[in-house]
C-alpha positions in Angstrom: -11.3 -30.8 -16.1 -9.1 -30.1 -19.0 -11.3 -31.9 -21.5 -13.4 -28.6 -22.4 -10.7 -25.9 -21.8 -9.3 -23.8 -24.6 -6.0 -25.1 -26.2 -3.4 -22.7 -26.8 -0.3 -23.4 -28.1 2.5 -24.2 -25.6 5.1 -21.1 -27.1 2.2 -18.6 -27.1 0.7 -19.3 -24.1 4.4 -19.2 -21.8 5.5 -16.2 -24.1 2.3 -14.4 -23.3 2.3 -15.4 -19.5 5.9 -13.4 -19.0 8.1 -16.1 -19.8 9.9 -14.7 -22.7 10.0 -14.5 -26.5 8.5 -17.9 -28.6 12.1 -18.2 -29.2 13.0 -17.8 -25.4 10.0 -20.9 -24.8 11.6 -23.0 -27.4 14.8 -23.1 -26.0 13.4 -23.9 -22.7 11.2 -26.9 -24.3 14.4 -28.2 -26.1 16.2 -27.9 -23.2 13.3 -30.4 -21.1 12.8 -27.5 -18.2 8.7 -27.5 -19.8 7.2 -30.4 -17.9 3.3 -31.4 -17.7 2.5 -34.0 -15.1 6.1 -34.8 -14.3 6.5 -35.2 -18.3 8.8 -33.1 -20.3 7.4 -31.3 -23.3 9.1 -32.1 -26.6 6.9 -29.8 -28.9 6.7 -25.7 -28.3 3.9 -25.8 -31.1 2.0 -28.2 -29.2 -1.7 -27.3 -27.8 -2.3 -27.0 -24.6 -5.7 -26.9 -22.9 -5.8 -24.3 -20.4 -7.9 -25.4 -17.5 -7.9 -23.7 -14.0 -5.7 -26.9 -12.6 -2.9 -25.9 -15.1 -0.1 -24.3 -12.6 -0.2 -27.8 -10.9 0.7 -29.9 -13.3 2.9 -28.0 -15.3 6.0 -26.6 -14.2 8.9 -24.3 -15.8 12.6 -25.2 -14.5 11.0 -27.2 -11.3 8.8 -23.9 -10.3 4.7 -24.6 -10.3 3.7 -22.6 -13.7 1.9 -19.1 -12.4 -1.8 -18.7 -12.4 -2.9 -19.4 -16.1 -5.3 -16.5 -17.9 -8.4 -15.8 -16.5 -6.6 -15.3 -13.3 -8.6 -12.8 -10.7 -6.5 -11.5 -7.7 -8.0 -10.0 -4.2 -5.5 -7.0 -3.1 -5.2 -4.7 -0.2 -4.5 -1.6 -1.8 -2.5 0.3 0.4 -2.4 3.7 1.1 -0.3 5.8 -1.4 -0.5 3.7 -4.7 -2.2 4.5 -7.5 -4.4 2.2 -9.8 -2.5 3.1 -13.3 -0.3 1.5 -15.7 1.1 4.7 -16.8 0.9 7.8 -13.4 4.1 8.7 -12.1 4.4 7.3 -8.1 4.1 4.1 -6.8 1.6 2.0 -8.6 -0.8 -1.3 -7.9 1.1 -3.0 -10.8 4.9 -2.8 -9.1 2.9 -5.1 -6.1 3.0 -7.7 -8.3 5.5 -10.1 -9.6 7.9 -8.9 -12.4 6.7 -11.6 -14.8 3.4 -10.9 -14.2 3.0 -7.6 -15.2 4.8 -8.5 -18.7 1.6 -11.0 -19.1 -0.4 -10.5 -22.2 -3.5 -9.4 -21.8 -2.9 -7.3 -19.0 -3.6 -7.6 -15.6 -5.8 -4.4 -14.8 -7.8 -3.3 -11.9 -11.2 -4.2 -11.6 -12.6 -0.3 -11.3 -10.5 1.5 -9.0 -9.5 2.9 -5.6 -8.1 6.9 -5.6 -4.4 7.0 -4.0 -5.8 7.7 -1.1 -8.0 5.0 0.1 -6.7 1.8 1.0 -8.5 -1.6 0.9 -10.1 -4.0 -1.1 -8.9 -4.3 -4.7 -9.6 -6.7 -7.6 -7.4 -7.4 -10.5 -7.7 -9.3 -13.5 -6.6 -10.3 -17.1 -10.0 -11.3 -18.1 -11.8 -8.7 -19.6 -15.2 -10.1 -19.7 -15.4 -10.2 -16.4 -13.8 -6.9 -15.8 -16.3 -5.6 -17.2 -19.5 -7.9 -16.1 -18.1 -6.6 -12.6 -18.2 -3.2 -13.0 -21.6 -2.8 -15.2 -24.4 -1.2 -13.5 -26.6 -4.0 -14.6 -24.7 -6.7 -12.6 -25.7 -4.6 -10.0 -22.2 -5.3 -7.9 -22.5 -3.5 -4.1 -19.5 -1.9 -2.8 -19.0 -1.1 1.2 -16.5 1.6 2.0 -15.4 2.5 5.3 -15.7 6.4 5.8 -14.0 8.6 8.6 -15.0 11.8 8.4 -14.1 15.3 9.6 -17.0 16.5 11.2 -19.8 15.4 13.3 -22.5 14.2 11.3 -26.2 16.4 11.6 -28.2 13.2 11.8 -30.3 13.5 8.1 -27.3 12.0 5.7 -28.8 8.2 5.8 -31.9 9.5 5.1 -30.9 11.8 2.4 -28.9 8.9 1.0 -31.1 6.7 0.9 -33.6 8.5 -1.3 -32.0 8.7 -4.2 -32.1 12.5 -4.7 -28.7 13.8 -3.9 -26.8 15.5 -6.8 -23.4 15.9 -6.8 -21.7 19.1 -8.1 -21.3 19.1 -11.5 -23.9 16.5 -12.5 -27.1 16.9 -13.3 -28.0 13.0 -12.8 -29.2 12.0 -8.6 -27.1 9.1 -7.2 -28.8 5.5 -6.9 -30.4 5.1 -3.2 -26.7 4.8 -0.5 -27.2 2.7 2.5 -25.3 4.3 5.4 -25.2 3.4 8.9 -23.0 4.2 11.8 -19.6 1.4 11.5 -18.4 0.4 15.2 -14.6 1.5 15.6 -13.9 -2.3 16.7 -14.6 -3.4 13.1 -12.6 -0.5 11.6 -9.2 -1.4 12.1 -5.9 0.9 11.7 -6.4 2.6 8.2 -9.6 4.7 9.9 -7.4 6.0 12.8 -6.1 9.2 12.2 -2.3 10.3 12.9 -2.8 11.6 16.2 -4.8 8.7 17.3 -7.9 10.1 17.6 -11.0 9.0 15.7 -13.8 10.8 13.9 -17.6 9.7 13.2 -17.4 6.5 11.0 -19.7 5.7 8.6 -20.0 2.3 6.7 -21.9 3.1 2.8 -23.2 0.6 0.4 -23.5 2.0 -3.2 -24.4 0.4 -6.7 -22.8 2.9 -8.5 -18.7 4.0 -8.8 -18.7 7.3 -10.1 -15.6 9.4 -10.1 -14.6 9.7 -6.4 -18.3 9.2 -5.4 -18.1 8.6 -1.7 -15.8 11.6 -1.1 -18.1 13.7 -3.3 -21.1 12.4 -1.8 -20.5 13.5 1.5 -18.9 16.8 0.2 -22.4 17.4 -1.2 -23.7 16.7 2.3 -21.7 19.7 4.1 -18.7 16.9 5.4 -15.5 16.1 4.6 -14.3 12.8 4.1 -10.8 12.5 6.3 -9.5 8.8 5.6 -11.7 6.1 3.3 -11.2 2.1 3.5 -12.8 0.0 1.2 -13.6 -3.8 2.4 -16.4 -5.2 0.4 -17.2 -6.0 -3.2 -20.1 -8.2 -3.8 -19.9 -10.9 -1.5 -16.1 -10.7 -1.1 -14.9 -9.5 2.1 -11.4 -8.5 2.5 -9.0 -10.8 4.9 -8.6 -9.8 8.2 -4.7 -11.7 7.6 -4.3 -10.1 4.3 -1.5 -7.6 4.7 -1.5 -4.1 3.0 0.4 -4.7 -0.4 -0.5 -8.1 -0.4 -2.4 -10.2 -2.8 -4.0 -13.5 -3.2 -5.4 -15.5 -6.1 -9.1 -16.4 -6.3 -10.6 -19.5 -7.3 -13.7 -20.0 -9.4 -15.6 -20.3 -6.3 -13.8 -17.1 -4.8 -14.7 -15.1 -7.9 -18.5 -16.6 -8.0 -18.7 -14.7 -4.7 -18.1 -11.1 -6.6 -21.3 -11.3 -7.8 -23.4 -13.1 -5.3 
């Protein structure tokens, strides 16, 4: 598995993962707390292929080595958080391990989710995929949950669906949205509102992610859009048993589902 994977040096590649400075790394190696397959590491300048198996055979002071690059993480986004590096408020990033967020590249959202909607996030320091996900040419479907204030007038799926709506301040029609009415059983606690009482709810399947679309969309359409749950990208679904705040990581045949 490792025979074909990129070799990185040992100091770069733990500095770069959160681990420290080189110098930080190099005391660790000297001190034998670097070990690969129950070995100790004697060399900080030695290369390292970096294959998806690498967290379990290496490990730093007894711990399994976190995810090596090219990690890809499932979250559910919970209400409330914001999907920035830099806003004031809570943010995405603070969900994470310390170390992780001091990784090098970044760990960034794949796209985004506005403070308030909750649900299915992806997160990654890859940026080739980043952005293969988020083209329009990958063609990557997105399913969001939809409460909404008022009752619908019966025309929105149609209207959706062909490809004609403009939203305000474009002068550009939105790709063809599927919509169809989402049973309440399959909505869960983020659709409810406060007061226990529950609104039409729409499920929508769009191609596109332009800024805010689904709330605009159905602004455009005479409704207002009262609570908003993401819970598919591609062909990921998100857990039923994954908490709001939590996170998992995805392996290569997790991520192949994105864009299935």
């Amino acid at each position: 598995m490792s025979g074909s994977a990129k070799q990185v040096r040992l100091d770069r590649l733990l500095a770069n993962m959160g681990y420290g400075s080189r110098k930080d790394i190099q005391m660790l190696v000297k001190a034998g707390r670097v070990r690969l397959d129950g070995k100790p590491l004697g060399d900080a300048g030695e290369r390292i292929p970096v294959a998806s198996d690498l967290s379990q055979r290496m490990t730093i002071s007894g711990e399994p080595l976190d995810p090596p690059p090219g990690i890809v993480l499932i979250m559910h986004k919970p209400l409330g958080v914001t999907c920035s590096h830099k806003e004031a408020g809570p943010l995405v990033y603070q969900l994470l391990p310390p170390r992780w967020r001091a990784r090098k590249p970044a760990i960034s959202t794949i796209g985004r989710l506005d403070k308030e909607t909750s649900g299915l996030l992806l997160l990654t320091d890859d940026g080739a995929m980043l952005h293969r996900a988020i083209a329009p040419k990958s063609k990557v479907a997105k399913r969001y949950l939809a409460r909404l204030a008022r009752p619908l007038r019966g025309d929105e799926a149609e209207v959706l669906a062909s490809g004609t709506l403009m939203l305000e301040g474009e002068t550009k029609p939105l790709l063809p949205v599927e919509m169809e009415i989402a049973p309440v059983a399959d909505c869960g606690n983020p659709l409810v509102a406060d007061d226990g009482a529950i609104g039409p709810i729409v499920a929508v399947t769009l191609m596109e992610g332009r800024y805010h679309q689904v709330r605009r969309m159905f602004a455009a359409l005479g409704n207002h859009v009262a609570a908003l749950h993401r819970d598919r990208f591609g062909g990921l679904r998100l857990p039923d048993e994954l908490p709001a705040g939590d996170f998992r990581v995805l392996d290569d045949a997790q991520t192949a589902q994105i864009f299935a």
